[in-house]
Structures are given as C-alpha cells and as structure tokens.
C-alpha positions as CSV (number, residue, x, y, z in Angstrom):
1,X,7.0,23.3,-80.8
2,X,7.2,20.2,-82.8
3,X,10.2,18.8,-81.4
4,X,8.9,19.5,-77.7
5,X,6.1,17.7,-78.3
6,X,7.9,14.7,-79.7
7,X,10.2,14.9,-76.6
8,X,6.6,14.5,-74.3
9,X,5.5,11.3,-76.3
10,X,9.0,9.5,-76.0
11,X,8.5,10.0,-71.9
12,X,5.3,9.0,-71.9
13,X,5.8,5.2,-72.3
14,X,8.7,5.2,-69.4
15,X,5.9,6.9,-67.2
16,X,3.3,4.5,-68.0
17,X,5.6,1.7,-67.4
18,X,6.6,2.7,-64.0
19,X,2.9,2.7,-62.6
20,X,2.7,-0.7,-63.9
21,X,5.2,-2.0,-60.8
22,X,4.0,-3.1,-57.9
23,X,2.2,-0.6,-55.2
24,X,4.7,-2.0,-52.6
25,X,7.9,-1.3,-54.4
26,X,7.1,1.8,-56.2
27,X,6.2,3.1,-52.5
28,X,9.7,1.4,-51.2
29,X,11.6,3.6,-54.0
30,X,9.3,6.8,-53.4
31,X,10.8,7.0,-49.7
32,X,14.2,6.0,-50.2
33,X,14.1,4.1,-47.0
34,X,12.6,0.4,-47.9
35,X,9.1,1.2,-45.5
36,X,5.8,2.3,-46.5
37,X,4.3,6.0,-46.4
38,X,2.2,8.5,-47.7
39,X,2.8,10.4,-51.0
40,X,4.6,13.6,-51.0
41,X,2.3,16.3,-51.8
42,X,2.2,19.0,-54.5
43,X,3.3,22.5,-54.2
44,X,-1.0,23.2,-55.0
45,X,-1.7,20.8,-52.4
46,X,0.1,22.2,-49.5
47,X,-0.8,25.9,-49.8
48,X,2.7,26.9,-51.4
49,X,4.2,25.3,-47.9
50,X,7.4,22.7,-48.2
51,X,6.6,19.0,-46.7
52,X,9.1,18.0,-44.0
53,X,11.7,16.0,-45.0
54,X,12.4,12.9,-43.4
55,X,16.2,14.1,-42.4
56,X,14.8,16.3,-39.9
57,X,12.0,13.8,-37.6
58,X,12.0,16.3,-34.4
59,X,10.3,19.0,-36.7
60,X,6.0,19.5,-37.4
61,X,4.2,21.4,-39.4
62,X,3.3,25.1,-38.3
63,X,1.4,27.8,-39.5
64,X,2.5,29.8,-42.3
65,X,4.2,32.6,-40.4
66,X,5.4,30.3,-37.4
67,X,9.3,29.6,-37.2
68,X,9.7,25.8,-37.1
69,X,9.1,24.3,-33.7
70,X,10.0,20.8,-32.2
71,X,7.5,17.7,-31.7
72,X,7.0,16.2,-29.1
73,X,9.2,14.1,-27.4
74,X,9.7,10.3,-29.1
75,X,9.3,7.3,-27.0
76,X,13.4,7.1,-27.1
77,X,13.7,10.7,-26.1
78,X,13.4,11.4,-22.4
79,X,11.9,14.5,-21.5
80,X,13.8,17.3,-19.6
81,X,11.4,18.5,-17.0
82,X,12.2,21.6,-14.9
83,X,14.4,21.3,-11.5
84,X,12.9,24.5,-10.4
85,X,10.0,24.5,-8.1
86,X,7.9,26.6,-9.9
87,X,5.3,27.3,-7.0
88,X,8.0,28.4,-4.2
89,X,9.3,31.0,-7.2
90,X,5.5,32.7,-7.2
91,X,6.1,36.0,-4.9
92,X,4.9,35.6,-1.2
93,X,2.0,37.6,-1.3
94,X,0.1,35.7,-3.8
95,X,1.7,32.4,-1.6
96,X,0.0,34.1,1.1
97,X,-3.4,34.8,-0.4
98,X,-3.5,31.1,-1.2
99,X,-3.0,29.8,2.4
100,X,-5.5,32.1,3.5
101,X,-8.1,30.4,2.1
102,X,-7.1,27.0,3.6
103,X,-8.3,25.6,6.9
104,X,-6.8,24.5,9.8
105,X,-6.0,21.1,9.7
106,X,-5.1,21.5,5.5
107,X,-2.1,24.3,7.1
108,X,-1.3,22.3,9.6
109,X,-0.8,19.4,7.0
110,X,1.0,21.7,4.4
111,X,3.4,23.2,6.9
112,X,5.1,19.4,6.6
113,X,6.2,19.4,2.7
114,X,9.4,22.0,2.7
115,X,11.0,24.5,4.3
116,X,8.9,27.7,2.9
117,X,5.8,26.3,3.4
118,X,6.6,26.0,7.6
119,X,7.6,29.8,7.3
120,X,4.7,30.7,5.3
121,X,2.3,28.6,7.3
122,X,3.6,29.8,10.7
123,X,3.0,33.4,9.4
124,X,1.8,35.4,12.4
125,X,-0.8,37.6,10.6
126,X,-2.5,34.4,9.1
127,X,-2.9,32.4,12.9
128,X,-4.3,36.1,14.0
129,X,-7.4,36.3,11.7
130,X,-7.8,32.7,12.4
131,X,-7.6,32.7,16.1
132,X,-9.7,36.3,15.6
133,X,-12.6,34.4,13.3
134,X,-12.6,31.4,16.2
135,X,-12.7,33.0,19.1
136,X,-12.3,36.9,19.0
137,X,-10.1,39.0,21.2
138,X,-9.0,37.4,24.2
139,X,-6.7,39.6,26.2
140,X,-6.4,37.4,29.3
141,X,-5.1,34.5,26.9
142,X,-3.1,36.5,25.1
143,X,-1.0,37.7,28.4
144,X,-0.6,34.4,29.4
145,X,1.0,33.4,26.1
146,X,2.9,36.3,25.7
147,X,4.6,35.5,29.2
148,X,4.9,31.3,28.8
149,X,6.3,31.0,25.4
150,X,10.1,31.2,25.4
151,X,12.2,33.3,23.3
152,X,12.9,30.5,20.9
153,X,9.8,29.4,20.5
154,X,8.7,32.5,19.6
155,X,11.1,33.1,16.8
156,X,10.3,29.6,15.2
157,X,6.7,29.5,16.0
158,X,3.7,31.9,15.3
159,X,2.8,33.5,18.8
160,X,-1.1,33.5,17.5
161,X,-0.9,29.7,16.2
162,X,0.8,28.6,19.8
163,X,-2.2,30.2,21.3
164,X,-5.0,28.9,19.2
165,X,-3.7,25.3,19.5
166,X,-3.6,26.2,22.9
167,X,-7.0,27.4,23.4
168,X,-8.2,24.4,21.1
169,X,-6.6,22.0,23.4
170,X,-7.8,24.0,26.4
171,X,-11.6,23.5,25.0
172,X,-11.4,19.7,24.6
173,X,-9.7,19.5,28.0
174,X,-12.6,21.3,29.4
175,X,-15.0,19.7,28.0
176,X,-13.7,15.6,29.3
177,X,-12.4,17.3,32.3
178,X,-15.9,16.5,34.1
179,X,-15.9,13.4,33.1
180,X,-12.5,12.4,34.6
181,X,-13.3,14.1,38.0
182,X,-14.7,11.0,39.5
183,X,-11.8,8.9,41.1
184,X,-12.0,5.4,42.1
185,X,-11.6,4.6,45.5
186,X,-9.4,1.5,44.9
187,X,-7.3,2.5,41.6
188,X,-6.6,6.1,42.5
189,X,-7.2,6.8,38.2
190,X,-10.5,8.7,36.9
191,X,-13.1,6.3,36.7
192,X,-14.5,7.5,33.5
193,X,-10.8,6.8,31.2
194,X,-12.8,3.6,29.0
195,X,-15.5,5.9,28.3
196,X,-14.2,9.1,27.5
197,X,-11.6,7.0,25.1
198,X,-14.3,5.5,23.4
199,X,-15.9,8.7,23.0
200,X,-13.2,10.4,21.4
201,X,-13.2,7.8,18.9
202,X,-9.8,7.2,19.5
203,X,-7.8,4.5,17.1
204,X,-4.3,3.4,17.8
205,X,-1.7,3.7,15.0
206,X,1.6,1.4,14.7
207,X,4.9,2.6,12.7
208,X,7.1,0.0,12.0
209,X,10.7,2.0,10.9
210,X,13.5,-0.8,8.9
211,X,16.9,-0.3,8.2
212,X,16.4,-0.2,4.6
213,X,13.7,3.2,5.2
214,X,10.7,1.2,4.8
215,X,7.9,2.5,7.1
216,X,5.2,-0.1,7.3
217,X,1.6,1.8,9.4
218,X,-0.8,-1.0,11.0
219,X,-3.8,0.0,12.2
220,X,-5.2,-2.0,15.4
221,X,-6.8,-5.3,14.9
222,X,-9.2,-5.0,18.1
223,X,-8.5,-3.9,21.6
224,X,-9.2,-5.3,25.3
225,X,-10.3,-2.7,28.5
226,X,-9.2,-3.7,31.9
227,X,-9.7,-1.8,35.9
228,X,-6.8,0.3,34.7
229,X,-5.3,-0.5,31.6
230,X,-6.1,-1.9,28.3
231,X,-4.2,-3.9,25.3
232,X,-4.0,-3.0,21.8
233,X,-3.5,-5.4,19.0
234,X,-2.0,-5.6,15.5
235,X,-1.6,-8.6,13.2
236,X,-2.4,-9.5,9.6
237,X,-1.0,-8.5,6.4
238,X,3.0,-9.2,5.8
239,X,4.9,-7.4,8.9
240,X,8.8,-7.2,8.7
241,X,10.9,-9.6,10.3
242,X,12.1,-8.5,13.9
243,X,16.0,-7.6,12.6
244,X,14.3,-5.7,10.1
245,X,12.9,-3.4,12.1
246,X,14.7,0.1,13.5
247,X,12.1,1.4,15.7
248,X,8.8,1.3,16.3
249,X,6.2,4.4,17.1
250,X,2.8,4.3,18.7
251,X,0.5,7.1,18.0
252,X,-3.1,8.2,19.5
253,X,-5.1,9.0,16.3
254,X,-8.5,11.0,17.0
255,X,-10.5,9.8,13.6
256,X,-12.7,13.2,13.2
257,X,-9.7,15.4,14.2
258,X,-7.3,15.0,10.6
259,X,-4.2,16.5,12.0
260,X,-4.6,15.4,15.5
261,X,-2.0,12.6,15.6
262,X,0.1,12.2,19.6
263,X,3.2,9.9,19.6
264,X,2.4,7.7,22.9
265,X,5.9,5.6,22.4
266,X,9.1,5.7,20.9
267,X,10.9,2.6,21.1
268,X,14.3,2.5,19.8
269,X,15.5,-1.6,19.0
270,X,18.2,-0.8,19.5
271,X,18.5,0.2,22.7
272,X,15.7,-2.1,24.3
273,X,16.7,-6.0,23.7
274,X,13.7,-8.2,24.3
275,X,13.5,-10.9,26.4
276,X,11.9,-14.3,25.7
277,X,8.5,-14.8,28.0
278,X,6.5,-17.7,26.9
279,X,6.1,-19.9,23.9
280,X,4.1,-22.7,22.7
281,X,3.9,-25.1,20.0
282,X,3.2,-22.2,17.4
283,X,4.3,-18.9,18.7
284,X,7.0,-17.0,20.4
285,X,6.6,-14.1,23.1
286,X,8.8,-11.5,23.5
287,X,8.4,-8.5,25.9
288,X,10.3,-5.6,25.0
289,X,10.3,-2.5,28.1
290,X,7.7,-0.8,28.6
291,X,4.7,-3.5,27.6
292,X,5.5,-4.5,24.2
293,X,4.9,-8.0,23.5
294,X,6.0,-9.2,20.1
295,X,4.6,-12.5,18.7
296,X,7.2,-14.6,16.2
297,X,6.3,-17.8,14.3
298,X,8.3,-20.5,15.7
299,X,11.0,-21.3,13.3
300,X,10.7,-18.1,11.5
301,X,11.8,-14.5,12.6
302,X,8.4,-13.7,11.2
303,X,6.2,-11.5,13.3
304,X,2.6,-12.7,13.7
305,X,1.3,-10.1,15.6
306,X,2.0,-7.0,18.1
307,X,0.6,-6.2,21.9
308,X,1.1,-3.4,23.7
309,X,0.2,-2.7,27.0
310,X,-1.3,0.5,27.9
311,X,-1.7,1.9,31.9
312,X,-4.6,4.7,32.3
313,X,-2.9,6.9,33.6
314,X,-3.0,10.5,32.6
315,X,-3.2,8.4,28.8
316,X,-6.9,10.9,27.9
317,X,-4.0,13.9,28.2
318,X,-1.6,12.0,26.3
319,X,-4.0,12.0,23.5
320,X,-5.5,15.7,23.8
321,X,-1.9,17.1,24.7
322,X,0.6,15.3,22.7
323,X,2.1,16.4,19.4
324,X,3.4,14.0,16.0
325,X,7.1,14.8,17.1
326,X,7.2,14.4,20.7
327,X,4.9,12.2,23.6
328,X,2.9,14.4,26.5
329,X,4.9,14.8,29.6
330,X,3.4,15.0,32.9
331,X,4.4,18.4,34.6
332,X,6.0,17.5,38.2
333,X,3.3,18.5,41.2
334,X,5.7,17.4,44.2
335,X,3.5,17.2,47.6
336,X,4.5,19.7,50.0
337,X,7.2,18.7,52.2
338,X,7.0,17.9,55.5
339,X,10.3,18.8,57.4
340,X,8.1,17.5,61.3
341,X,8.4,13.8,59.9
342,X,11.8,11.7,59.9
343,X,10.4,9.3,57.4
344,X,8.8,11.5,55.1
345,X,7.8,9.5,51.2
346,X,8.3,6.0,53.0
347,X,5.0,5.0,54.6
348,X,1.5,5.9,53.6
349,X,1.6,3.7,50.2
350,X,-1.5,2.2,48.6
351,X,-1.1,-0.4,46.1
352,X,-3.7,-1.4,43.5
353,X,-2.6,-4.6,41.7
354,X,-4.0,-7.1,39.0
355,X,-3.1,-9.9,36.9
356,X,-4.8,-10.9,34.0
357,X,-4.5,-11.7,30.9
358,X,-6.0,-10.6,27.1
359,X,-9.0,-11.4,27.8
360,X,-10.1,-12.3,32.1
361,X,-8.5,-11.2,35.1
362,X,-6.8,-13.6,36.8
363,X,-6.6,-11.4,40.5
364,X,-7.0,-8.1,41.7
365,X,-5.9,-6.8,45.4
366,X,-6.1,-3.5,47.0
367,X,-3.4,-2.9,50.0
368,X,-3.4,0.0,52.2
369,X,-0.9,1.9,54.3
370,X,1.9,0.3,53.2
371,X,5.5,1.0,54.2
372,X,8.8,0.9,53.4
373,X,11.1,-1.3,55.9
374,X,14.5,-1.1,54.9
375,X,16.5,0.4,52.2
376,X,19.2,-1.2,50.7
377,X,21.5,-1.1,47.0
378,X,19.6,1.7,46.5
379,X,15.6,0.2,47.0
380,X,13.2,0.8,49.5
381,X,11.6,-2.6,50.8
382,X,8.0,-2.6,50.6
383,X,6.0,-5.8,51.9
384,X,2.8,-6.5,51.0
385,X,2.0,-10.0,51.3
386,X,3.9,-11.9,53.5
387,X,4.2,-15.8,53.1
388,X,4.2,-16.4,57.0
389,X,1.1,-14.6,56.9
390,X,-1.4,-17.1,55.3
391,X,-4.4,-14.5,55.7
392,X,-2.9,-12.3,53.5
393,X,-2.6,-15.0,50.9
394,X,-4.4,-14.5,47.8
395,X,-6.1,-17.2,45.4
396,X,-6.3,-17.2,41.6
397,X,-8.9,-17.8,39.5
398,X,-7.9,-19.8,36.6
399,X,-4.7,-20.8,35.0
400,X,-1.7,-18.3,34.1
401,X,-1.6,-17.7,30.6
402,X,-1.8,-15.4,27.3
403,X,-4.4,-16.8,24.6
404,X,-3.5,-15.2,21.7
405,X,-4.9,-14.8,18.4
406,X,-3.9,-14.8,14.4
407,X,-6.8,-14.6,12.0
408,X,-8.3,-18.4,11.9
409,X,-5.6,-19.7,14.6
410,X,-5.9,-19.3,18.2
411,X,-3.1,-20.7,20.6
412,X,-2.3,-19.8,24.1
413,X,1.3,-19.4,25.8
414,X,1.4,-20.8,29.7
415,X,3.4,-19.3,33.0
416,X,2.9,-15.6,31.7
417,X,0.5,-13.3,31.6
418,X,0.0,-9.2,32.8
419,X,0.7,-7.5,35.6
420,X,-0.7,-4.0,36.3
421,X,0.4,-1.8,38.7
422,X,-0.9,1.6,40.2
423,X,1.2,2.7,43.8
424,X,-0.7,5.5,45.1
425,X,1.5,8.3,47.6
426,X,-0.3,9.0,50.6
427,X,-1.6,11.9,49.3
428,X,-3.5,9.3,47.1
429,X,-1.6,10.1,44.2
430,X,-0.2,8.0,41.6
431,X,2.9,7.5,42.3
432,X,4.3,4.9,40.0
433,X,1.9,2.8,37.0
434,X,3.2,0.7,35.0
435,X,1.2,-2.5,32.5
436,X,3.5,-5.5,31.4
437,X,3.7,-9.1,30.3
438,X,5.5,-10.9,33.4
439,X,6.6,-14.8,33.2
440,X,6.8,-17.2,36.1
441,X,9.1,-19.9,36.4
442,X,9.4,-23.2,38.9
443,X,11.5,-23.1,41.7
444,X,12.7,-26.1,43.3
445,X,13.7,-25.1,46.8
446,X,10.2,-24.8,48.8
447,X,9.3,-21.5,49.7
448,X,5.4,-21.9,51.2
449,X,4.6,-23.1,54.3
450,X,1.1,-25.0,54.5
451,X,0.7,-25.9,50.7
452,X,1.5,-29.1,49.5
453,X,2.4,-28.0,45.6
454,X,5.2,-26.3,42.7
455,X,6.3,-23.1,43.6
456,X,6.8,-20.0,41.2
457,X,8.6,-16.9,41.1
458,X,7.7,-13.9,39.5
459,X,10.0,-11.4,38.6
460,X,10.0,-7.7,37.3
461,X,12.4,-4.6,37.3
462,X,12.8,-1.7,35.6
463,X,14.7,1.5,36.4
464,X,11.9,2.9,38.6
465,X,11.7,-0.6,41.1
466,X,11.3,-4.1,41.2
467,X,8.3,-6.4,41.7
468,X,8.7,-10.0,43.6
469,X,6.1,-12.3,43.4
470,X,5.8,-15.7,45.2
471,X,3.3,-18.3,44.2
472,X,2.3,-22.3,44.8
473,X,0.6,-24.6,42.4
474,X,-1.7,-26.8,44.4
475,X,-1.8,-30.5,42.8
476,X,-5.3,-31.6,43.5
477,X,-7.1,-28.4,42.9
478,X,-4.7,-27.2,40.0
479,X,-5.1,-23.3,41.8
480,X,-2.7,-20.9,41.9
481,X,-2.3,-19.0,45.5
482,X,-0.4,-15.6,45.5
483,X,2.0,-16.3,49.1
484,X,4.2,-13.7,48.7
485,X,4.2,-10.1,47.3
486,X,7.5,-7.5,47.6
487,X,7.6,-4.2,45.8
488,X,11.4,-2.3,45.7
489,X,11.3,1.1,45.1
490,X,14.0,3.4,43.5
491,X,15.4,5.7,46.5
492,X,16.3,8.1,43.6
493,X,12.1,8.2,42.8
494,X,11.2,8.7,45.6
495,X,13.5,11.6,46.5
496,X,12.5,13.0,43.2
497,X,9.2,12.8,43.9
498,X,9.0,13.9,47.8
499,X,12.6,16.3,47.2
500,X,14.3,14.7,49.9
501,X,17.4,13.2,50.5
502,X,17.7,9.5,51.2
503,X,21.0,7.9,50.9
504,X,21.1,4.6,49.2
C-alpha cells in the first residue's frame, strides 16, 4: 500500500507540469495531427460506447445496437446517384392510377418525356373514360372513326384519344365556322379571318434551330393585318447569326389552350438560299421562299429582326387543325370536270392583288375573267394589265418601300415592298395565294408608252408560277404607275387542280 502510494505522488508533479503548457500545443499533441479538436471523452462520458477514431473519417456515431454506417458524402467525394429510373420500375397499374388523375392537356404534355410514358398515355381505356366524362356515348362518331383511322394508326395511337381530339377539334371548328361563312366579293377569303384570329387569342411563336443544338424561341414583337394577309414580327434580345442557324419553325400558339401548339412552317436553311432584296444605310433584307424576310446589321451577320409573311388563306384551320410535328394540309376538292369544254382550267380566272408594305397599302386591283393565252416552257400566259392599254394602268399611292423597325431605331429600305396574291378558279375558288417581299429594279431600255419617267421591273417565281410586273417613275410628280401586269401559271397546277392534261 505504502509503496503504491509513493508511486502516485512521484507522477503527480509530471501531471501537473504538463497542464502548465500551452492550450494550443497540449491540443496539437492530444490529436497527433498538429490541428485543433475536441477532447476525447471518457468511457463514463460516452455511455460505455468507443469514440471514432480519426483513421476511419467516413464513419458516425450510431445507436448502441446499430452496425456502423457511413456519413455522408465529403465535399471531395462525389455522390453515386442511381442510373435506374426509379418511376418507370413502379408496376403499371399504380403508373396507370396516377395518369388517371391528370388532365388533358398535363397527358398530352407527359406523353413527350420517354418512351413508356407515350404507351401509358395513349392507353385506350384511359382516352375512353375521358372521351365518356366529356361527351358520353357517341355511336355515330365512333363508326366514323372506326372506319377513317388506318391500321397503323391504330396500333400507335389510342382509337378513343384520335376521336376525342377529333371531336374537340370538330367543336372549335363549329363554333368559328359561322364566322368564316361570309366571303368577300373581291378576295374570294372569309371576311371574318382578322377577327376570329384575334379572338382566338392567337400568338405566333419563332424557333430558331443552330448547328451547335441551340434552340433559341422568340415570341412576336407586334403584328400588322392587311385585305388578305398579315406580318408578324420578331426582334430584340441576342438572335444567332444567320450561318448559325439550321432551321427555323413557325408555330400558331392558342394562349388559353396549353397543349395547343400547330407548326405553320418548316424552313430548312439549307435548302432555301436567300436572296438579297433591299438595304439601306443600316440594314440588310433578305427574303427567303415562302415570305421570310430576314433583317441583318450591315457589316455584321447579326440578325436584327425577323418578318414573315402570312396569306389568309385557310390560316384559322391551320391553327385549329394542325399538330406540334406536322403543318395542316388542305384536303384536295377538285371542281368537277367538264369534258363539253376544249379549254377547260384556262379562262374564268379572277385575280385579287395588293402591294403594300408593313404598315400602308401602296395598291390594290381586282381583275375579272381572266384568261390564259398561250402556253409555253411549261406556263400558261395570263395578261392582266397590258401596257398598250393605258386604261388598264394603275397608279400608286406613295413611294415603294419597307419601313422597318428595331427598338429605338427606325429606318426604311427603298424599291421593295409586298406583294399579295389571291387567283380565284372560276368556280371562285382560291386557286393559288401566296404573300412575299418583291424588289424592283431600273431598267434602261423604255418599256411605257406615254410616260415621260424610269422604268421598273418586278419580278417573282416560285414553283407554282411567275409574276411580271412593269412600272414608270414619273419625274415631276415622283408617282409610281403599274403599266404592265403578267401572271405564268404552272401547266402542272393547273392539271393538278382541274385533272386534265395539258402538254407543256
């Protein structure tokens, strides 16, 4: 006992003279590691449980009966998230319980993120008590369906979904169809198209598609109506260069409808080349087929801004009837033949046309019982203002040009503005429409006889016909007279279009 007491007091002055060192370095020597920490506790302290060491840093304290677990991940650690998709492993009836509970537009959407989802969402049951809790049994509608749809659209799509989009579509129809039954005398077009767009509350969407995969989506800057067709513009923000740019997509987007988007245009870059119309001491035009009209920054490939042309016709059903994927297309409704006439599809005409610009019209003519004279190269001849006729000869208010503008600037491009076109049948139907940017140029040799001024020429083709236009700038009243109008049909339109058989 004596000598284990005599052992305590020789350790006792070593002890006291270690807690006479610094905090900071009796700390540094307590971890073995040169940084600062916490104490170690007793045995008493922690419940009979060990402390962690500081060899093992992935490990925390658990319960008493737990087995060791792992912390969670350090900064420097990355964390391994599964690859599975754990919602397309939940059995399909639970999948199917969950998308029954969803509306249309949300299914409609959902159908879009993978593969499953498309089959689950195009599950015929589903579209049944749908089309059921909208408009109950139908058994008319349901014939009709059951005889249109095609065998592989059946497989891919739900029979009950194709019909309630159907019926949907047939309801909106219905209900504008009224208001396009009144047809103007002169255009040949409903007369109600401005207001039943702006009822619709119709916006117009721009994609812009690079090469690098970049999609930038512009939504219009303001829009102009016209007799027959209207322009749509985009500008601001940062657009792409033009080389940048892949393709470009125009879409019809109904703003109280979520999934009701229609794809108006298509326009591969690729394919369609633009050609230079107008510039000025600012901007560039250039008007890519059909009615585009791209604005650069002189100097720069930058774009400044984005027209496009839009003719009214049959443009209310390619907004109700189109889909994301695809743009409407006008079911054919040839006329019915008439073997008694020799020149069947080449006389009758009426032509409705109008210049303007983005803002006035510039001219407007109606021309009746037009006919084709002679068909050659594959045209038919059409005359419809003469220049030996000088009553036919037409006077234009104002100059020829596009104002344009960009935020705070405002410019305008001479010798070009738009030319739209309706050419009624003589069934007074449209025949062929068409809205687009046209330039004029001088041409030296005199074409007018009477008028003491420059003369233009205005040019403009396309694979459905060609459009001649002869004009002279008087000098003292700085006018513009329209001396001289040709149109130059396709033979192969109109034999589409009247199923006969012209020989070019």
């Amino acid at each position: 006992m004596a000598e284990r007491e005599s052992e305590i007091s020789r350790s006792f002055p070593q002890t006291q003279n270690k807690w006479k060192q610094p905090v900071l370095e009796r700390l540094q020597q307590g971890r073995g590691r040169g940084l600062p920490g916490p104490r170690r506790p007793s045995r008493r302290q922690t419940g009979g449980r060990r402390w962690p060491t500081s060899e093992s840093p992935n490990q925390r304290q658990c319960g008493g009966n737990e087995p060791r677990c792992r912390e969670a991940p350090t900064d420097n650690l990355k964390a391994e998230f599964p690859k599975v998709n754990l919602v397309e492993r939940m059995p399909s009836e639970i999948l199917h319980k969950i998308l029954s509970y969803l509306d249309v537009s949300s299914l409609f959407c959902i159908s879009h993120v993978s593969k499953l989802f498309y089959q689950l969402t195009n599950d015929d049951v589903l579209w049944y008590r749908i089309y059921m809790s909208e408009f109950g049994w139908k058994p008319k509608a349901a014939g009709n369906v059951a005889v249109k749809m095609e065998p592989a659209e059946d497989r891919s799509t739900s029979c009950w979904k194709w019909m309630y989009f159907r019926m949907i579509t047939g309801r909106e129809m219905n209900k504008w169809r009224g208001e396009l039954r009144d047809i103007g005398p002169f255009t040949g077009l409903p007369q109600q198209t401005e207001r039943v767009l702006r009822n619709l509350n119709v916006s117009w969407e721009l994609m812009l598609h690079t090469h690098w995969g970049q999609v930038v989506v512009l939504e219009q800057t303001r829009g102009h109506y016209f007799e027959s067709s209207m322009i749509v513009h985009w500008s601001g923000g940062r657009l792409p260069s033009y080389q940048d740019i892949n393709s470009i997509q125009l879409y019809g987007v109904r703003k109280e409808k979520l999934a009701w988007r229609s794809l108006i245009l298509n326009l591969d870059m690729r394919t369609h080349p633009y050609e230079l119309t107008g510039k000025d001491g600012q901007i560039r035009l250039a008007c890519l087929s059909p009615g585009v009209v791209i604005g650069f920054w002189r100097g720069r490939g930058n774009i400044a801004f984005i027209m496009i042309n839009l003719h009214f016709h049959k443009l209310v059903e390619k907004i109700l009837l189109g889909s994301p994927i695809c743009p409407y297309s006008e079911p054919l409704d040839p006329p019915p033949v008439d073997d008694r006439d020799p020149k069947f599809g080449l006389h009758g005409y009426t032509l409705h046309f109008v210049l303007h610009n983005t803002r006035t019209q510039i001219m407007s003519g109606h021309f009746c019982q037009l006919s084709c004279s002679t068909i050659q190269q594959g045209l038919a001849e059409m005359k419809v203002i003469s220049r030996t006729n000088v009553s036919q000869h037409r006077s234009l208010s104002g100059s020829i040009h596009v104002p344009w503008k960009w935020e705070k600037l405002e410019g305008s491009v001479e010798n070009c503005c738009v030319m739209t076109l309706t050419l009624l049948d003589e069934f007074q139907k449209p025949f062929w429409c068409v809205s687009t940017p046209v330039t004029i140029s001088v041409v030296k040799k005199s074409q007018s006889l009477g008028y003491s001024g420059t003369n233009f020429l205005m040019v403009y083709r396309s694979s459905e016909g060609q459009v001649k236009m002869k004009l002279v700038r008087l000098k003292e009243q700085q006018q513009f007279f329209l001396v001289g109008l040709t149109l130059y049909v396709s033979i192969l339109k109109v034999n589409a279009h009247f199923s006969t058989k012209y020989k070019s």
